[in-house]
C-alpha positions as CSV (number, residue, x, y, z in Angstrom):
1,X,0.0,0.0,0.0
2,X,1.4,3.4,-0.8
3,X,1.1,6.1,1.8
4,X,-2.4,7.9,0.6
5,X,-3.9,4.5,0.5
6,X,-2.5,3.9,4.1
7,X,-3.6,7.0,5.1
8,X,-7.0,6.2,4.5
9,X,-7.1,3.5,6.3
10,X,-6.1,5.0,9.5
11,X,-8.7,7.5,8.7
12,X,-11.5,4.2,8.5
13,X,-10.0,2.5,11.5
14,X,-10.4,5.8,13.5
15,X,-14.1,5.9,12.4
16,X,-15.2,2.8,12.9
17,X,-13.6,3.0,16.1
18,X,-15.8,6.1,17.3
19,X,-18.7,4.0,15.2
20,X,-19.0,1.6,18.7
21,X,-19.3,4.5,21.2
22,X,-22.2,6.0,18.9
23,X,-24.1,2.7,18.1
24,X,-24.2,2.3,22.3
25,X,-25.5,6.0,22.9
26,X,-28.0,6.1,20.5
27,X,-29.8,2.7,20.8
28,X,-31.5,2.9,23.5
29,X,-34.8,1.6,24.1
30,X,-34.9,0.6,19.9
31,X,-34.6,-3.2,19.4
32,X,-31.3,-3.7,18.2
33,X,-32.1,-5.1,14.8
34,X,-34.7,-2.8,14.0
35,X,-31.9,0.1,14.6
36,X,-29.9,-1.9,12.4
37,X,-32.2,-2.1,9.8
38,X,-33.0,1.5,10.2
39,X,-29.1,2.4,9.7
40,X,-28.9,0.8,6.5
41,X,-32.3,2.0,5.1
42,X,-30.1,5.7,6.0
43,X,-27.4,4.2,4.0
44,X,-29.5,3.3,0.9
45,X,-32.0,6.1,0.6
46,X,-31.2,8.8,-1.4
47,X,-27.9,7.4,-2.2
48,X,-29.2,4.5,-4.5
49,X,-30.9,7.1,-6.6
50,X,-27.5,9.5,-6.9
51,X,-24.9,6.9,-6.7
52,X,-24.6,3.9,-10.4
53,X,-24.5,0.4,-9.8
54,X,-21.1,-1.2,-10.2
55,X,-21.0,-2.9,-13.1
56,X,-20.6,-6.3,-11.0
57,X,-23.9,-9.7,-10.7
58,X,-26.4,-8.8,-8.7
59,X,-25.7,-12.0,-7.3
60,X,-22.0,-10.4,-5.9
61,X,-24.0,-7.2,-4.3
62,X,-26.2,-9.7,-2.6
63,X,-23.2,-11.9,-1.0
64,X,-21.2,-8.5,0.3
65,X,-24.4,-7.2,1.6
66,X,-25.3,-10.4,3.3
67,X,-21.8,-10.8,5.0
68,X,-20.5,-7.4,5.1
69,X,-23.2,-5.7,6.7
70,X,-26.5,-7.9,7.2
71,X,-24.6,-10.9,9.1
72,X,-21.6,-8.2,10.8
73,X,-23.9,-5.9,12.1
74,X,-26.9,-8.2,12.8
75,X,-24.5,-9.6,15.4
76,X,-22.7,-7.2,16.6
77,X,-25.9,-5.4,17.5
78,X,-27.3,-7.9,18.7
79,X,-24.5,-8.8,21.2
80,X,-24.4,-4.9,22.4
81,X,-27.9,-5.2,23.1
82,X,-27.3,-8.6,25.2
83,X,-24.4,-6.5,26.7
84,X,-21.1,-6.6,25.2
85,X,-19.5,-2.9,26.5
86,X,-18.4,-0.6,23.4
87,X,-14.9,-1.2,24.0
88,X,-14.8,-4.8,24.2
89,X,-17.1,-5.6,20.9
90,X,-15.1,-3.5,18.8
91,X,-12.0,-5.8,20.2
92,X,-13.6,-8.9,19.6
93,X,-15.1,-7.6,16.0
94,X,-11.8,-7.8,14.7
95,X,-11.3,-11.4,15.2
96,X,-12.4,-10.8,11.8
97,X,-8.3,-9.7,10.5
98,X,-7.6,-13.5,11.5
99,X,-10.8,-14.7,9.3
100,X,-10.1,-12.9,6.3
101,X,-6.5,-13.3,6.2
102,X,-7.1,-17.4,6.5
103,X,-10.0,-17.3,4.1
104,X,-8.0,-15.1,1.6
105,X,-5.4,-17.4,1.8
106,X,-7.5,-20.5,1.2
107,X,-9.9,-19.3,-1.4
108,X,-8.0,-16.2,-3.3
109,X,-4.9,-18.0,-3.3
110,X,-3.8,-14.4,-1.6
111,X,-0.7,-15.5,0.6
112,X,0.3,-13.1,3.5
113,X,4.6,-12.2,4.0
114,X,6.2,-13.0,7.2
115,X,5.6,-10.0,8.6
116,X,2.0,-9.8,7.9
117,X,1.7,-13.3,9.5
118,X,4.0,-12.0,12.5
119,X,1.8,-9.2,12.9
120,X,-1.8,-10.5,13.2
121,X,-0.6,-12.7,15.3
122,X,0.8,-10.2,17.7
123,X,-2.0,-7.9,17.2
124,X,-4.3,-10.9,17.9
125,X,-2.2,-11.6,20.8
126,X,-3.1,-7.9,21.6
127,X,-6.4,-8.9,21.8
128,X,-6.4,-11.7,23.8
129,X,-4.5,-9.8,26.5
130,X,-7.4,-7.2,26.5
131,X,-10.1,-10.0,26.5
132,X,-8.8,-11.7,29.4
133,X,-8.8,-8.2,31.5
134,X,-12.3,-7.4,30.4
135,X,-14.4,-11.0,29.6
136,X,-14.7,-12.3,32.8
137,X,-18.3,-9.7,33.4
138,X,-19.6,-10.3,29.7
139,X,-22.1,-12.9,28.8
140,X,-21.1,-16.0,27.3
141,X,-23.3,-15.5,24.1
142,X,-22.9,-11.8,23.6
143,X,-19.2,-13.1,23.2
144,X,-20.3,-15.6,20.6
145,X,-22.8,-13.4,18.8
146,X,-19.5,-10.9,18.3
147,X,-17.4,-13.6,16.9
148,X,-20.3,-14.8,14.1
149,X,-20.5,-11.0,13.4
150,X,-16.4,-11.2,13.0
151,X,-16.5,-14.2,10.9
152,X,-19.4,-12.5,8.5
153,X,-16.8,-9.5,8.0
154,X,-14.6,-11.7,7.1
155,X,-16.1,-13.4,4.3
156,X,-17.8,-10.6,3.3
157,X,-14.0,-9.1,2.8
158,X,-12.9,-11.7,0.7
159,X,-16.3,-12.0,-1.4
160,X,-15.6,-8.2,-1.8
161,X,-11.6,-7.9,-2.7
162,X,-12.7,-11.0,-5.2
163,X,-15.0,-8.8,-7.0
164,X,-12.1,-6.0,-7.2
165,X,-15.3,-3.2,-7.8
166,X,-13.2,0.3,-8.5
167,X,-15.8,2.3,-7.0
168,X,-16.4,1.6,-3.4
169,X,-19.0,3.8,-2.6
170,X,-21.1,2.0,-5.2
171,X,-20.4,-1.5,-4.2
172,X,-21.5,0.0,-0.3
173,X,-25.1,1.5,-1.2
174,X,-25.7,-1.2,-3.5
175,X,-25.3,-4.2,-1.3
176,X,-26.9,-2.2,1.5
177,X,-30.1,-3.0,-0.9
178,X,-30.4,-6.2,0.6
179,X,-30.0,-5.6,4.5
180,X,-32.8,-3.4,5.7
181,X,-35.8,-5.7,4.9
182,X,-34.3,-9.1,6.2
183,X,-33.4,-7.3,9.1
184,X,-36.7,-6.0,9.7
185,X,-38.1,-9.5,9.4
186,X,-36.0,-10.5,12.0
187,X,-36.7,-7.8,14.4
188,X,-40.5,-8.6,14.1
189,X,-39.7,-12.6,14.6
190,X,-37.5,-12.0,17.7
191,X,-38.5,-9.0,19.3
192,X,-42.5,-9.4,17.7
193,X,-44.4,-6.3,16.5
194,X,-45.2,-4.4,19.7
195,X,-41.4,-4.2,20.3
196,X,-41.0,-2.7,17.1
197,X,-43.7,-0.1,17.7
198,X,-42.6,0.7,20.5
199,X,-38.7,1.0,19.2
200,X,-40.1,3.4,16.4
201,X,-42.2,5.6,19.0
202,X,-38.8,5.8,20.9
203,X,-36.7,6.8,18.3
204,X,-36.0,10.3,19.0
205,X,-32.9,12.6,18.3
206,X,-29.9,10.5,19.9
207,X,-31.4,7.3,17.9
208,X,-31.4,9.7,15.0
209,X,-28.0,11.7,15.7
210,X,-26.3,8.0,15.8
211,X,-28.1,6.4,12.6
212,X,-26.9,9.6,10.5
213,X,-23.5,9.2,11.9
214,X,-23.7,5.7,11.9
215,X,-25.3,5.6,8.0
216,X,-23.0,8.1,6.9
217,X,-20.1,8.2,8.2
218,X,-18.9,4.6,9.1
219,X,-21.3,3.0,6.0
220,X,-20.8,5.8,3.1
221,X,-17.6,6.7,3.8
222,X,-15.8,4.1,5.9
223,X,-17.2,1.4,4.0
224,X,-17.0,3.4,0.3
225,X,-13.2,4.0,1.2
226,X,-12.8,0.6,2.3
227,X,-13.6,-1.2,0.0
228,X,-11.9,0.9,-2.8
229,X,-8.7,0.1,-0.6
230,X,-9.4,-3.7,-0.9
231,X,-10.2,-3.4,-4.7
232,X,-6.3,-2.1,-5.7
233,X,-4.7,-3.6,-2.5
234,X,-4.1,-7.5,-1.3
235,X,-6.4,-7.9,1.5
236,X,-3.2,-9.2,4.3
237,X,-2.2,-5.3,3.5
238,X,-5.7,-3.7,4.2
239,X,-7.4,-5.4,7.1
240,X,-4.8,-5.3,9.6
241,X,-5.2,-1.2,9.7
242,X,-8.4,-2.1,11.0
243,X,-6.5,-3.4,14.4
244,X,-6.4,0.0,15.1
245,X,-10.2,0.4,15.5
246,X,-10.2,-1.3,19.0
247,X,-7.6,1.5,20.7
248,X,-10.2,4.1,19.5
249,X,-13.1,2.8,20.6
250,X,-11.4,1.6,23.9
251,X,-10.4,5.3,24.2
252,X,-13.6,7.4,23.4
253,X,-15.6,5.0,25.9
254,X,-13.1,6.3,28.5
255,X,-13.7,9.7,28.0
256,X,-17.3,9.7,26.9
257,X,-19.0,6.9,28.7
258,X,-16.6,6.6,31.6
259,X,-15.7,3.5,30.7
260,X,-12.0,3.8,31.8
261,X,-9.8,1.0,30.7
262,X,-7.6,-1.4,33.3
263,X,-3.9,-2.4,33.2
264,X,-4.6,-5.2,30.2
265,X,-6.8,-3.3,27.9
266,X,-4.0,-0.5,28.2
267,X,-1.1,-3.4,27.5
268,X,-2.8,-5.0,25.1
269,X,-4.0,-1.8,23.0
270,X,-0.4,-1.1,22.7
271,X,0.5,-4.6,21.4
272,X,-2.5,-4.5,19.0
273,X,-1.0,-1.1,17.6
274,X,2.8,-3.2,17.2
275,X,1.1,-5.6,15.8
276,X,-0.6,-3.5,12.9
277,X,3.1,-1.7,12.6
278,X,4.5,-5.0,11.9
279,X,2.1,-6.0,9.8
280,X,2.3,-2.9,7.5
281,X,6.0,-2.8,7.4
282,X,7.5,-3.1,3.4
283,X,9.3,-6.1,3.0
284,X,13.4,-5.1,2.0
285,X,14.0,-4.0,-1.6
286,X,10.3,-3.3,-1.7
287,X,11.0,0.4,-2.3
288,X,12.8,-0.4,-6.1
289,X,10.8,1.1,-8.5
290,X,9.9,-2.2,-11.0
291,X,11.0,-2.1,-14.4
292,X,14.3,-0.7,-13.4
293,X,17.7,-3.3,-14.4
294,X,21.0,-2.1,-13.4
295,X,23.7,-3.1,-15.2
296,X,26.6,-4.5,-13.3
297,X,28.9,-5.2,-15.8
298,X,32.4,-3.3,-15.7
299,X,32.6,0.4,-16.6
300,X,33.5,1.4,-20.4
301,X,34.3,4.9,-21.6
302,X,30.9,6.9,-22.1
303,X,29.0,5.3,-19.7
304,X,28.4,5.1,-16.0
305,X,28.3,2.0,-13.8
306,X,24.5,1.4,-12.6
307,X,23.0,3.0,-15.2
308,X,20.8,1.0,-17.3
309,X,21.5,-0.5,-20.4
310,X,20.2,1.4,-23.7
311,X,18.2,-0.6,-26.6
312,X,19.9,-1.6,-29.2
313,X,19.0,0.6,-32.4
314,X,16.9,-1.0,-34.7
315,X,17.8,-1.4,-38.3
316,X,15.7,0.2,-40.6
């Protein structure tokens, strides 16, 4: 990745981060599918009237819908709801770097360097440290329902760098086409339709101050950027900038919810942020610009050592 395409990413990471501190404030009393399903419907409408389809099968929108956002955030807001703190589910969330590395590996043929194997695995070693300090007062299934919403990302990464869509912001509000309704039909299954009214009489200006933030910040742009980044760049290179998502989150909770974090989730931020430095470290002799041959044959009058060789003149 080049240095604007790394910037990016830090940009993302630092969103999403914040994205986990906003989804917790403005749910409220709102079932947590039906605020998921209102998110999206934010994300979709006007934007699938202003924004073309990528030229990719309908059947490809459909699969990075269904795992990128339907299945992620069907769980993860589900499992903030059963009461995973902020902090902790955007930690767990990115059990999904693991997942898409493996499944990239396995199905795109995409095989991580050394050091991007070195560093998810101290990053991920990052997040074990923080689990342990924090998982002992979470439920057991809001654990679990964060992990399925990790593995989802995942897959819905790979589905999406396979498709290598150049516009990003497309391939979001398209796939988004496929979320809000399923979501919906959930919500009325699990939480049944007097929940639902209810969650809509209760959605007042916090619901709706995190749903535009939510929808447009962290869908249109975080997701429209990040999936650009995953179209031109191998997906080993990409998701680990993502690692950084956790120290945000971890961070705004502290000073916004008061959620102040101990001795491990301090430690283990700071080997989560190694990690993604290792990770994103150029290999040696990566800097050589391609298509460049020196010549290291000896020095003859009229030319310098080094310097490549010239073509041959053609005879007319």
């Amino acid at each position: 990745m080049n240095r604007r395409d790394s910037l990016l990413a830090a940009l993302v990471a630092s969103v999403w981060g914040f994205n986990f501190v906003v989804i917790d404030w403005g749910m409220g009393e709102v079932p947590p599918l039906l605020f998921c399903a209102l998110r999206f419907v934010a994300v979709v409408v006007p934007a699938v009237w202003l924004v073309p389809r990528p030229a990719v099968r309908w059947r490809t929108l459909a699969a990075v819908g269904a795992f990128m956002s339907l299945g992620q955030f069907g769980f993860l807001y589900v499992a903030m709801a059963a009461g995973l703190p902020p902090g902790l589910a955007a930690l767990v969330l990115q059990a999904q770097v693991v997942f898409t590395i493996v499944i990239a590996a396995g199905v795109l043929r995409e095989r991580p360097t050394t050091g991007q194997v070195a560093g998810v695995l101290l990053g991920s070693a990052g997040l074990v440290v923080v689990a342990v300090g924090r998982g002992g007062h979470v439920p057991l299934a809001a654990l679990v329902l964060c992990l399925l919403g990790a593995l989802s990302w995942g897959v819905g990464n790979v589905v999406s760098r396979a498709a290598k869509v150049p516009g990003g912001l497309g391939l979001t509000v398209w796939s988004a086409t496929v979320v809000p309704v399923p979501l919906l039909a959930l919500s009325l299954v699990v939480d049944g339709p007097a929940a639902v009214s209810a969650g809509i009489a209760a959605f007042g200006w916090q619901a709706a101050a995190s749903t535009l933030y939510t929808a447009g910040l962290a869908s249109l742009v975080g997701y429209g950027v990040f999936n650009t980044l995953l179209a031109r760049n191998a997906s080993a290179a990409v998701v680990p900038w993502v690692l950084l998502a956790p120290v945000v989150a971890m961070g705004t909770a502290w000073l916004l919810l008061d959620q102040a974090p101990n001795a491990a989730e301090a430690g283990g931020g700071l080997v989560l942020v190694a990690g993604v430095l290792v990770a994103l470290r150029r290999p040696a002799g990566s800097g050589r610009r391609p298509g460049l041959t020196l010549d290291r044959t000896p020095c003859t009058p009229g030319r310098r050592r080094g310097w490549p060789r010239r073509p041959a003149p053609v005879a007319r």
